[in-house]
PyMOL commands that place a pseudoatom at each C-alpha (Angstrom):
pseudoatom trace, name=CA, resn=UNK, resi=1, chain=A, elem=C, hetatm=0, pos=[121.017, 97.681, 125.532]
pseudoatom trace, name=CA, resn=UNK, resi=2, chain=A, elem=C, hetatm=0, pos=[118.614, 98.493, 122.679]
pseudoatom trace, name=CA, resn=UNK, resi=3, chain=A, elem=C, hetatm=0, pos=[119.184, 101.480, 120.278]
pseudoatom trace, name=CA, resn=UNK, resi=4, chain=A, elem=C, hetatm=0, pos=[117.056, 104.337, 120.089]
pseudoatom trace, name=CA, resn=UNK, resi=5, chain=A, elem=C, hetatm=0, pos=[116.002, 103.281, 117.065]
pseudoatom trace, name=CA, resn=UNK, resi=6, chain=A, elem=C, hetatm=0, pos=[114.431, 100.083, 118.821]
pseudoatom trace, name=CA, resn=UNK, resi=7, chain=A, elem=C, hetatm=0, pos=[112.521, 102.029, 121.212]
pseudoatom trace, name=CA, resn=UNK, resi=8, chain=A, elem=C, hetatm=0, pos=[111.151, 104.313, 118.847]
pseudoatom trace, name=CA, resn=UNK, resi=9, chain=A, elem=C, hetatm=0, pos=[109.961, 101.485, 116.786]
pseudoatom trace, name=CA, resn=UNK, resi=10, chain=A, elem=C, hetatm=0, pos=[108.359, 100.265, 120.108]
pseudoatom trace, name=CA, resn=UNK, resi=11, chain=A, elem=C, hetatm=0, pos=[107.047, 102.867, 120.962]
pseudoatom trace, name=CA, resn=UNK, resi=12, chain=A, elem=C, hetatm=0, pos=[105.273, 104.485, 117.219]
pseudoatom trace, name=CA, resn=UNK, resi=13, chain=A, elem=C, hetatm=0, pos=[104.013, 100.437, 117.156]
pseudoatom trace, name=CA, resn=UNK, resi=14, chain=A, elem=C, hetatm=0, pos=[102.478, 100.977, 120.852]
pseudoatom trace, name=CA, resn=UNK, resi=15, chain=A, elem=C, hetatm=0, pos=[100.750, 104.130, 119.517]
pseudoatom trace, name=CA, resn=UNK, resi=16, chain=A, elem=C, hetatm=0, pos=[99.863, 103.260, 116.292]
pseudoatom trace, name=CA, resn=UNK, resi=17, chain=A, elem=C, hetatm=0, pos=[97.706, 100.037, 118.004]
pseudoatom trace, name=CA, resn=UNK, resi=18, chain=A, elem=C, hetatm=0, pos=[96.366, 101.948, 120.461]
pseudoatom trace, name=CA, resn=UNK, resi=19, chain=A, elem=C, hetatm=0, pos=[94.962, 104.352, 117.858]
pseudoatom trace, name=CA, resn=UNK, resi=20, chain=A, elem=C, hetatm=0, pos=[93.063, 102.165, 116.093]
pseudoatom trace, name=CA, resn=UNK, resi=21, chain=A, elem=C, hetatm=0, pos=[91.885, 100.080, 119.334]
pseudoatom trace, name=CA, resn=UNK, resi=22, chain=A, elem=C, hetatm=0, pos=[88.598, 102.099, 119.135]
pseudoatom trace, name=CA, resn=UNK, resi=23, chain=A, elem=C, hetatm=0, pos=[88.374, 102.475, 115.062]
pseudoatom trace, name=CA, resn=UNK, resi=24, chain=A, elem=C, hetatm=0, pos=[85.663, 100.365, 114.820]
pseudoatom trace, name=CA, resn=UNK, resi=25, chain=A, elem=C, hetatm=0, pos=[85.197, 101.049, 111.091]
pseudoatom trace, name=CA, resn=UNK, resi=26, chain=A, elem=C, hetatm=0, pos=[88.540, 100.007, 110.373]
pseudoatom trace, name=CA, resn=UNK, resi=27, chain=A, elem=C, hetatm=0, pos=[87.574, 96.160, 111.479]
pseudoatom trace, name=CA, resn=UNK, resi=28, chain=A, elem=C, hetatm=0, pos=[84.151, 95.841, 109.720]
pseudoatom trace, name=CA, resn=UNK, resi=29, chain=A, elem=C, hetatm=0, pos=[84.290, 93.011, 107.158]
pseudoatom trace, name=CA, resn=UNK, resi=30, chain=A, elem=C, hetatm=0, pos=[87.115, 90.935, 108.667]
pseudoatom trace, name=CA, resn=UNK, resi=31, chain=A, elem=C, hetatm=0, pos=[90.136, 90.821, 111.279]
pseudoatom trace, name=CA, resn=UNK, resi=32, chain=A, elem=C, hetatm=0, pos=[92.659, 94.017, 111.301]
pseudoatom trace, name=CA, resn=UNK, resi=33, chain=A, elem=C, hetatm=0, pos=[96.192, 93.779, 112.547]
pseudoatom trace, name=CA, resn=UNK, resi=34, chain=A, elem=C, hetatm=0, pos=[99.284, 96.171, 112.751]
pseudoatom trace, name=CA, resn=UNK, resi=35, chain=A, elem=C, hetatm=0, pos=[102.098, 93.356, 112.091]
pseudoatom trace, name=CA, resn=UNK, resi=36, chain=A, elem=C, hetatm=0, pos=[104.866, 95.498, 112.495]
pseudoatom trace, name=CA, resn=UNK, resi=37, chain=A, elem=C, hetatm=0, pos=[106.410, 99.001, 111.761]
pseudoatom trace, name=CA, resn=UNK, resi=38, chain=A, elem=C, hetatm=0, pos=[109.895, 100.278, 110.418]
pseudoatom trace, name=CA, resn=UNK, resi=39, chain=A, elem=C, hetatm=0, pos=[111.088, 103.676, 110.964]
pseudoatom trace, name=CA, resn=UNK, resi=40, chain=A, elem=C, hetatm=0, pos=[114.217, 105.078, 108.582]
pseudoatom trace, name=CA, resn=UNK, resi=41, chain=A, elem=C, hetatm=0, pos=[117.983, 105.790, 110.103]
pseudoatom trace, name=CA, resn=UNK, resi=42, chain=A, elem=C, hetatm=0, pos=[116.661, 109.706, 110.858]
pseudoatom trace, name=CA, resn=UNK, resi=43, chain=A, elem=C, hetatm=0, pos=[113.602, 109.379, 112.041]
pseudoatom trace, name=CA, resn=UNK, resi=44, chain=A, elem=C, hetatm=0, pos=[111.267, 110.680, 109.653]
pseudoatom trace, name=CA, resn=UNK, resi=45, chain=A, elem=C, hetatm=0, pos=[109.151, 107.851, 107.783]
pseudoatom trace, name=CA, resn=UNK, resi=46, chain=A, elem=C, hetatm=0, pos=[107.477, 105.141, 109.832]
pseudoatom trace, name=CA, resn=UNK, resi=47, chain=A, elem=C, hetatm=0, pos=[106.486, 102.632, 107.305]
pseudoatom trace, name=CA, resn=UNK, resi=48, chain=A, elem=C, hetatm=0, pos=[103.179, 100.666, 109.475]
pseudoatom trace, name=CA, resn=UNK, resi=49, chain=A, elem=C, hetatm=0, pos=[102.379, 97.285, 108.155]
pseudoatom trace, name=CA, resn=UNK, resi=50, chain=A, elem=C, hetatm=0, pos=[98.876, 95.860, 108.138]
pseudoatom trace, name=CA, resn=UNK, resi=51, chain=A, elem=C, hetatm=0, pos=[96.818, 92.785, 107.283]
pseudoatom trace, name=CA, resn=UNK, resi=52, chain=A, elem=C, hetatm=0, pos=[93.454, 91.540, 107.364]
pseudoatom trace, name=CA, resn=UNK, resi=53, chain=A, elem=C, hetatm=0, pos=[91.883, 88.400, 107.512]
pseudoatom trace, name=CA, resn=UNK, resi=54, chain=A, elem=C, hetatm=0, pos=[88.621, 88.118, 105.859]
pseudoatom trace, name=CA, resn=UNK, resi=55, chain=A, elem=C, hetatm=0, pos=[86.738, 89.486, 102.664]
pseudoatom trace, name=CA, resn=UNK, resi=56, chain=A, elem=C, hetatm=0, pos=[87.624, 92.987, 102.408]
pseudoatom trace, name=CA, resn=UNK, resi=57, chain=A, elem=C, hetatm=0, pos=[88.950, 95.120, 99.921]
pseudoatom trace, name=CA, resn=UNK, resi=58, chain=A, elem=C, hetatm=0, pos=[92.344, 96.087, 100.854]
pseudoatom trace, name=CA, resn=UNK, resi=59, chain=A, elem=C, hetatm=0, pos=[92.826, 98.918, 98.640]
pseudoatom trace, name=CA, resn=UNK, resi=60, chain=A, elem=C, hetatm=0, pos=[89.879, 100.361, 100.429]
pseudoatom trace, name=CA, resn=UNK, resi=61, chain=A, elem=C, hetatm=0, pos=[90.858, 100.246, 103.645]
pseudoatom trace, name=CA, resn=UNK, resi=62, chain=A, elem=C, hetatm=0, pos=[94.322, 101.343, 102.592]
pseudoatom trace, name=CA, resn=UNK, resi=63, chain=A, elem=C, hetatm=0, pos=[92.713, 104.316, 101.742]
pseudoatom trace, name=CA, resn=UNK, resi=64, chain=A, elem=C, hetatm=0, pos=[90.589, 104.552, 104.849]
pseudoatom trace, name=CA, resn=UNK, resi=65, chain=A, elem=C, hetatm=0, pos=[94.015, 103.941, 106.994]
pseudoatom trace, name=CA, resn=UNK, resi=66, chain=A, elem=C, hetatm=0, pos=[95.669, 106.596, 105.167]
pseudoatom trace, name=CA, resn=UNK, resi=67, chain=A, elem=C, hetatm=0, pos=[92.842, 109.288, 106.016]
pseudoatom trace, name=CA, resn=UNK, resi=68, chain=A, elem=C, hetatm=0, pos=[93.304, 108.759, 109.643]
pseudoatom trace, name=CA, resn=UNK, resi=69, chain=A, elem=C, hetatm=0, pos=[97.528, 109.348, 109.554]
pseudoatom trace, name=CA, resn=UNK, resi=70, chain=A, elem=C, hetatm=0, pos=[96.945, 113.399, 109.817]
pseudoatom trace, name=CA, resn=UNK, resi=71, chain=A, elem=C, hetatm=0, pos=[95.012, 112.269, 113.229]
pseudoatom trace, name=CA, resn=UNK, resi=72, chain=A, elem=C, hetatm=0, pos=[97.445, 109.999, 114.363]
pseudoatom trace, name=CA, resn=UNK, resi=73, chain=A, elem=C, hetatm=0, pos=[100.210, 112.348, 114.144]
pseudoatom trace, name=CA, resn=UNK, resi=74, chain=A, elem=C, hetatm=0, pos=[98.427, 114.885, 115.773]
pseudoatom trace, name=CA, resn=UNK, resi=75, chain=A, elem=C, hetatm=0, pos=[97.359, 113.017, 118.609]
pseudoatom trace, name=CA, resn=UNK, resi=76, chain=A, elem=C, hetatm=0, pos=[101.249, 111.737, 118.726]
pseudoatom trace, name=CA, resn=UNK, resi=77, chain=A, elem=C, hetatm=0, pos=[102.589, 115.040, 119.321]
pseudoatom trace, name=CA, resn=UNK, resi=78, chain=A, elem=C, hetatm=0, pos=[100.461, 115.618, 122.096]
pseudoatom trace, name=CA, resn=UNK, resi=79, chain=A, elem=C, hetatm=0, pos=[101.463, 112.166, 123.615]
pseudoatom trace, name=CA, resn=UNK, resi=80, chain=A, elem=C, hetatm=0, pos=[105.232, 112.028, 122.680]
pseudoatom trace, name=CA, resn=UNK, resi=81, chain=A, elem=C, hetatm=0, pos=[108.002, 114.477, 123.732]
pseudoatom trace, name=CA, resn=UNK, resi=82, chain=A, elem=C, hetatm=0, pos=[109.846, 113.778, 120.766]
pseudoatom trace, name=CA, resn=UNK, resi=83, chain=A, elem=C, hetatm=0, pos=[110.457, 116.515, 118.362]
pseudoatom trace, name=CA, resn=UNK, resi=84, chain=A, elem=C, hetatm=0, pos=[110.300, 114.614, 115.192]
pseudoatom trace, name=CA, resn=UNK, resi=85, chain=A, elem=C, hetatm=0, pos=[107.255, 112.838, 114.665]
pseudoatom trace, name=CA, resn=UNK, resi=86, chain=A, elem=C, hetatm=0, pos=[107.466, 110.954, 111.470]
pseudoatom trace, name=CA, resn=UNK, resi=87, chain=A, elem=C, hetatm=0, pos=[105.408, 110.592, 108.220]
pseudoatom trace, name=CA, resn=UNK, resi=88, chain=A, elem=C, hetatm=0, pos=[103.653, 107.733, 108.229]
pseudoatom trace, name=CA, resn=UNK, resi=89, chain=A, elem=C, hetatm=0, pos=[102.635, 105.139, 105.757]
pseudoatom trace, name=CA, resn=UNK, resi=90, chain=A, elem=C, hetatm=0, pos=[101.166, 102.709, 105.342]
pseudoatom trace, name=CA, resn=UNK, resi=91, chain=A, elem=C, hetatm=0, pos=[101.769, 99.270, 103.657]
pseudoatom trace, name=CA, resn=UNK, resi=92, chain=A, elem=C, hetatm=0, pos=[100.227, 95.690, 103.094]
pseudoatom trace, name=CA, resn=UNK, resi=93, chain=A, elem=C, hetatm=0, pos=[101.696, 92.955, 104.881]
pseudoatom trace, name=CA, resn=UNK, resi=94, chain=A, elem=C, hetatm=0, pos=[100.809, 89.929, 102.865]
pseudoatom trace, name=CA, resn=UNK, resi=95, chain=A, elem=C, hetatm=0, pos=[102.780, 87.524, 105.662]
pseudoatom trace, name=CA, resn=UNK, resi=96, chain=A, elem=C, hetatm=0, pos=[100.113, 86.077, 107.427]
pseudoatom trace, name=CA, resn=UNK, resi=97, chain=A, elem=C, hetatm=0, pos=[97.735, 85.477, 103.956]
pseudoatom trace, name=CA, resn=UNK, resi=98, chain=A, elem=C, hetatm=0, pos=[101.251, 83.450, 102.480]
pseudoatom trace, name=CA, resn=UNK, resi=99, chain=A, elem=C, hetatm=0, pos=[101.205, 81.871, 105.702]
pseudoatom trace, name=CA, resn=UNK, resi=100, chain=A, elem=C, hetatm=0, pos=[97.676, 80.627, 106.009]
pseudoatom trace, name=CA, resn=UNK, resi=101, chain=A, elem=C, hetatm=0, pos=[98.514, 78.917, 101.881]
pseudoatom trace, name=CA, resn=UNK, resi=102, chain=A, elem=C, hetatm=0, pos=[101.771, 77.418, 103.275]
pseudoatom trace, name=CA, resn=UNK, resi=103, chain=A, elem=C, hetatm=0, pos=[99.467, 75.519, 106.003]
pseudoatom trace, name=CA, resn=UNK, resi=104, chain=A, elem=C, hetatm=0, pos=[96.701, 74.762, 103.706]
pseudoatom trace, name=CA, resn=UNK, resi=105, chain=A, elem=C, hetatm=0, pos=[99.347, 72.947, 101.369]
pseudoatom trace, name=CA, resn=UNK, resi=106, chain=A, elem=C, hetatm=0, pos=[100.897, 71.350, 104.015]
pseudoatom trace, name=CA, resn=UNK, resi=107, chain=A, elem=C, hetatm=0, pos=[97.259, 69.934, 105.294]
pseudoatom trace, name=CA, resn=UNK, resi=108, chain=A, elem=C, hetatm=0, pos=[96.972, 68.654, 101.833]
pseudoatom trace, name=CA, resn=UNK, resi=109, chain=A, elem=C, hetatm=0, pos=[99.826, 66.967, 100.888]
pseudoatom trace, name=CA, resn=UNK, resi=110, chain=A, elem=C, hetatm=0, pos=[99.321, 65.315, 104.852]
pseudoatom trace, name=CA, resn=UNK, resi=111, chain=A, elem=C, hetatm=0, pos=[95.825, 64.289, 103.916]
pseudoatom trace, name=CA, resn=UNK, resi=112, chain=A, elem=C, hetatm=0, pos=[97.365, 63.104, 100.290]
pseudoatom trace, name=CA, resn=UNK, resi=113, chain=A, elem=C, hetatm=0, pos=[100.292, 60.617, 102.230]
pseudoatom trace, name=CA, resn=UNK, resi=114, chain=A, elem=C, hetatm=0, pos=[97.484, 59.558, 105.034]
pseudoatom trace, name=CA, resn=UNK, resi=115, chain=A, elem=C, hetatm=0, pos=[95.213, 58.425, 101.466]
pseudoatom trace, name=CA, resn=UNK, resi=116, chain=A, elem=C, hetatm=0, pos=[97.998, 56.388, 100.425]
pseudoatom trace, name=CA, resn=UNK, resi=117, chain=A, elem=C, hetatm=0, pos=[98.863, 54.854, 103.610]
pseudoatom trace, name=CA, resn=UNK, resi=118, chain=A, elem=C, hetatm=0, pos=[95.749, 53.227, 103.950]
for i in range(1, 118): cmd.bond("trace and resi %d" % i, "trace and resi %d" % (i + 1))
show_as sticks, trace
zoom trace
């Protein structure tokens, strides 16, 4: 059976996507994604990771993310019977940019061994 804690994490990730589902602002220049959230023992800080893929100025939309949390929490209480509602913040998820290296290397050293095979 899942902890609380799991559900809440579930549940604040469910919300925060479906927040920005119709920010279209927020996607302009490139590919936005919530990769995952973590929310303290008590409750009260959600930490919301983020990435995008494409040519965009991440401390910019950092900053645009950030002006939307008062909104989001707002629009949480009204959705969520909970009675803590937690800060937010959010943070850069650099996971999927390491990842996308990790496979261009790869593709490289594979073309590099396929060069001296033949």
């Amino acid at each position: 059976m899942y902890k609380r804690s799991e559900r809440l994490k579930s549940l604040f990730l469910h919300e925060v996507n479906l927040f920005f589902q119709n920010k279209q602002e927020i996607k302009k220049g490139g590919l936005f994604t919530i990769t995952g959230v973590e929310l303290t023992d008590d409750s009260k800080l959600l930490k919301v990771y983020f990435s995008f893929f494409g040519d965009v100025d991440i401390e910019e939309k950092k900053r645009m993310l950030d002006s939307y949390i008062w909104d989001m929490k707002q629009i949480m209480k009204k959705r969520l019977k909970l009675k803590i509602i937690p800060n937010i913040v959010f943070a850069y998820d650099e996971t999927p940019e390491k990842a996308n290296r990790i496979e261009e290397i790869l593709k490289k050293i594979d073309l590099e061994k396929r060069d001296e095979n033949s």
